[in-house]
C-alpha positions as CSV (number, residue, x, y, z in Angstrom):
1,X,88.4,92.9,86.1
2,X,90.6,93.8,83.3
3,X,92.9,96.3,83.4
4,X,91.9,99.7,81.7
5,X,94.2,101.1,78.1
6,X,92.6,104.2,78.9
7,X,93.5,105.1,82.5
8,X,96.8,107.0,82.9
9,X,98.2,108.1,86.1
10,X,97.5,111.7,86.5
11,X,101.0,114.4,86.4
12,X,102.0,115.7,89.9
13,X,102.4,119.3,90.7
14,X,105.4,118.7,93.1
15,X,107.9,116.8,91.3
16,X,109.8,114.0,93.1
17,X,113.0,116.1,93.1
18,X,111.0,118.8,94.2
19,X,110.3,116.7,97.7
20,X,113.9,115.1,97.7
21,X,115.4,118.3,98.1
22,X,112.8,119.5,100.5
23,X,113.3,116.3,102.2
24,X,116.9,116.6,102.3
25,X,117.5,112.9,100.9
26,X,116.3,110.2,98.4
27,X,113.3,108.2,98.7
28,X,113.4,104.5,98.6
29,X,112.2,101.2,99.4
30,X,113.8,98.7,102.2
31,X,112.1,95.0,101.9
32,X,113.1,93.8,105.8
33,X,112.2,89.7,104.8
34,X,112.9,86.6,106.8
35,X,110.5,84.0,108.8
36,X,108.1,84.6,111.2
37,X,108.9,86.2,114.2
38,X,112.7,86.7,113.1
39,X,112.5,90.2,113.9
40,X,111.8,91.9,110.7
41,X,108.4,94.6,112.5
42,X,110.8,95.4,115.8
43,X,114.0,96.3,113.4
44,X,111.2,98.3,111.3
45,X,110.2,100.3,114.0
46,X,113.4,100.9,115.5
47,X,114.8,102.0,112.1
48,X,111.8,104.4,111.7
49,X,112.2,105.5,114.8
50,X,115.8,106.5,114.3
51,X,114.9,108.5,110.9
52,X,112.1,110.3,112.8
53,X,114.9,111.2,114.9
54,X,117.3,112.3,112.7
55,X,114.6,114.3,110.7
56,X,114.0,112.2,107.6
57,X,111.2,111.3,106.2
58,X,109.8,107.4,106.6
59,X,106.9,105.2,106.7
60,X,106.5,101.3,108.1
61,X,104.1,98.9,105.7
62,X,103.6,96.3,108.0
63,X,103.0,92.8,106.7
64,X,100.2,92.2,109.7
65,X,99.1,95.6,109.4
66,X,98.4,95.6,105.7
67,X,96.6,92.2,106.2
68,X,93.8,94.0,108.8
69,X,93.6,97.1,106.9
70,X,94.0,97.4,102.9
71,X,94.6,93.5,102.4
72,X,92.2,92.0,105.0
73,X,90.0,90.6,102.4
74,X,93.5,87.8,100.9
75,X,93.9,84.6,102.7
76,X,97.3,82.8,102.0
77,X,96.4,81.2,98.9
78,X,99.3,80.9,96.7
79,X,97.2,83.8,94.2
80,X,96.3,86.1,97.4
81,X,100.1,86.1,98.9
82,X,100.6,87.2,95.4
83,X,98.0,90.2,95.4
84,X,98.9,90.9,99.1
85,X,102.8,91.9,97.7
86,X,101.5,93.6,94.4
87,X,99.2,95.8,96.6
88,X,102.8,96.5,99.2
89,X,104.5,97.1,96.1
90,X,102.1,99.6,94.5
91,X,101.6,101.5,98.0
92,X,105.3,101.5,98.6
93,X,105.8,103.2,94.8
94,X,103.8,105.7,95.3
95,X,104.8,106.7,98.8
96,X,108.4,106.1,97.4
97,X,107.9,108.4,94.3
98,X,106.7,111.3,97.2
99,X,110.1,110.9,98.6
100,X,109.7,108.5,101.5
101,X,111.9,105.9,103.1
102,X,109.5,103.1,103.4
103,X,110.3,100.3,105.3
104,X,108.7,97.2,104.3
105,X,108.4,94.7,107.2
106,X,107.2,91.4,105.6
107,X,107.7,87.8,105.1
108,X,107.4,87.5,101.2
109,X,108.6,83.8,101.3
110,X,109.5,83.3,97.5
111,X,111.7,84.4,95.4
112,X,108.9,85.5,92.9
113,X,107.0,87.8,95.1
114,X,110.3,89.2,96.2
115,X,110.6,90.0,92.6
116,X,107.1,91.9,92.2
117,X,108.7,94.8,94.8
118,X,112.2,94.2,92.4
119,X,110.2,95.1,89.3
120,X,107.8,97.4,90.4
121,X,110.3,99.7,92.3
122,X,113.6,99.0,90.0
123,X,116.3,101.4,91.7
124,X,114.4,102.4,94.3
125,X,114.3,98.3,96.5
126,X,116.5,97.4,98.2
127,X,116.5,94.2,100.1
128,X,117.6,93.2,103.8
129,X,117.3,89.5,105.1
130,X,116.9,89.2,108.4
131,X,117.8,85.3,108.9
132,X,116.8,84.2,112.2
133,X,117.1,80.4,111.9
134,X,113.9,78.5,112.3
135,X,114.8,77.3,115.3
136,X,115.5,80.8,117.2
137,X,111.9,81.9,115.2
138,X,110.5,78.8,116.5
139,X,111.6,79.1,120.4
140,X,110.4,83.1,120.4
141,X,106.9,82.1,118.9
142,X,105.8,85.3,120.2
143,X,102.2,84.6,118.5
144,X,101.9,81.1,118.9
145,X,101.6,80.8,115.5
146,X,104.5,77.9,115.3
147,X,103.1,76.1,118.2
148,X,99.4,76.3,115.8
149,X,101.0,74.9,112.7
150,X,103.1,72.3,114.1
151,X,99.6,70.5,115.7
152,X,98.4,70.9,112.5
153,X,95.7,74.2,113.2
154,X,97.4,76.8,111.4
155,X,97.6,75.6,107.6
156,X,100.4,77.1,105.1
157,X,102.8,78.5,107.6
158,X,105.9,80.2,106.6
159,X,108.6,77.7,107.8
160,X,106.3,75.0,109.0
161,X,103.9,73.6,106.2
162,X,104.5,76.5,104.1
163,X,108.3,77.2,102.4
164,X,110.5,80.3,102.8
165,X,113.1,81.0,100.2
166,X,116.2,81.6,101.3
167,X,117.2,85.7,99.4
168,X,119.6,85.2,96.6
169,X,120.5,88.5,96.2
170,X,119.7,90.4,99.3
171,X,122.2,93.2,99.7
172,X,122.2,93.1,103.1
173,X,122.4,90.2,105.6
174,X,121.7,90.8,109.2
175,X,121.3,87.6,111.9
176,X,118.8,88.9,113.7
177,X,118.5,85.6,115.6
178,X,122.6,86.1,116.9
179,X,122.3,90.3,116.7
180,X,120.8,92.9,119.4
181,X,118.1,95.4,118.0
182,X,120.5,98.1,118.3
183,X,123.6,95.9,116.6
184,X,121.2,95.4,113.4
185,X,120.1,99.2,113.3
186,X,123.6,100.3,113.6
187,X,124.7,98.2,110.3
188,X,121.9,98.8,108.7
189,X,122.0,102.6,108.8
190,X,125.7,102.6,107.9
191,X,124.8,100.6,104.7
192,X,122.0,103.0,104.3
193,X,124.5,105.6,104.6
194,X,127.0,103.7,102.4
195,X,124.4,103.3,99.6
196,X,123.8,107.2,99.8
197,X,120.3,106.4,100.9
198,X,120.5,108.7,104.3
199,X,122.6,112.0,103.9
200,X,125.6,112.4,105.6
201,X,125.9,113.5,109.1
């Protein structure tokens, strides 16, 4: 269906400022990306669970979780991975735009749908890598899904019969397949706080 010229969003009654200074800090987008089982939903939670913590505001968009609930009607067609980011993206804005830290914890395997969240969200994405090599994602397989793919029962798998772009220009870099949990979440809320993303403590 075509899009409609004469649907505009409708004006909030609580500006975005409004909630960032309720909130006590900015809200923003954090894209965890790597391959499969490379850690990016356990570093979610453990970041979210840290905020919670510390009082600030956040919310985990689960790749998996998006894909039983709002997306559960894409496959992995090159066109549905496509409409399964723009739909993160649009979610993520909106939540974003009411002064949340959301934490994105998905694969987006190409540079391109990397670039949907980049476009959509402009100076509010930023983007982590989590690059656990394929082997280490490989040997945890906590899913099975690798062990599927490589007999040949799992078609279009991120890192087996399916590509993963390696992120360009992710700001931050974290081996999660040399890292602890807690090693990660330490750098990454010191570049959070170094980007002025968390307030000071």
């Amino acid at each position: 269906m075509p899009p409609s010229n004469n649907l505009r969003a409708p004006t909030a009654s609580i500006s975005r400022e409004q909630r960032e200074v309720r909130n006590g800090h900015h809200g923003t987008a954090i894209l965890l990306t790597g391959l499969p089982a490379a850690g990016k939903s356990t570093l979610a939670q453990a970041l979210h669970a840290e905020l919670f913590e510390r009082g600030v505001q956040s919310l985990v968009l689960d790749g998996d979780g998006l894909r039983v609930g709002l997306n559960r009607d894409l496959g992995f067609t090159d066109s549905d991975r496509l409409e399964n980011i723009r739909r993160a993206s649009e979610v993520a804005a909106l939540l974003v735009e009411n002064g949340q830290i959301v934490i994105l914890a998905m694969i987006a395997p190409l540079v391109e749908l990397r670039e949907v969240f980049a476009k959509r969200l402009g100076e509010d994405y930023r983007e982590v890598w989590c690059s656990a090599s394929l082997a280490v994602c490989e040997q945890r397989d906590p899913k099975g899904h690798y062990a599927r793919a490589r007999r040949g029962d799992l078609a279009g798998f991120t890192g087996v019969s399916a590509p993963y772009e390696t992120p360009p220009s992710a700001a931050l870099v974290l081996d999660t397949g040399v890292l602890s949990v807690e090693a990660c979440l330490e750098r990454l809320l010191t570049w959070l706080g170094e980007c002025a993303v968390l307030p000071k403590r």
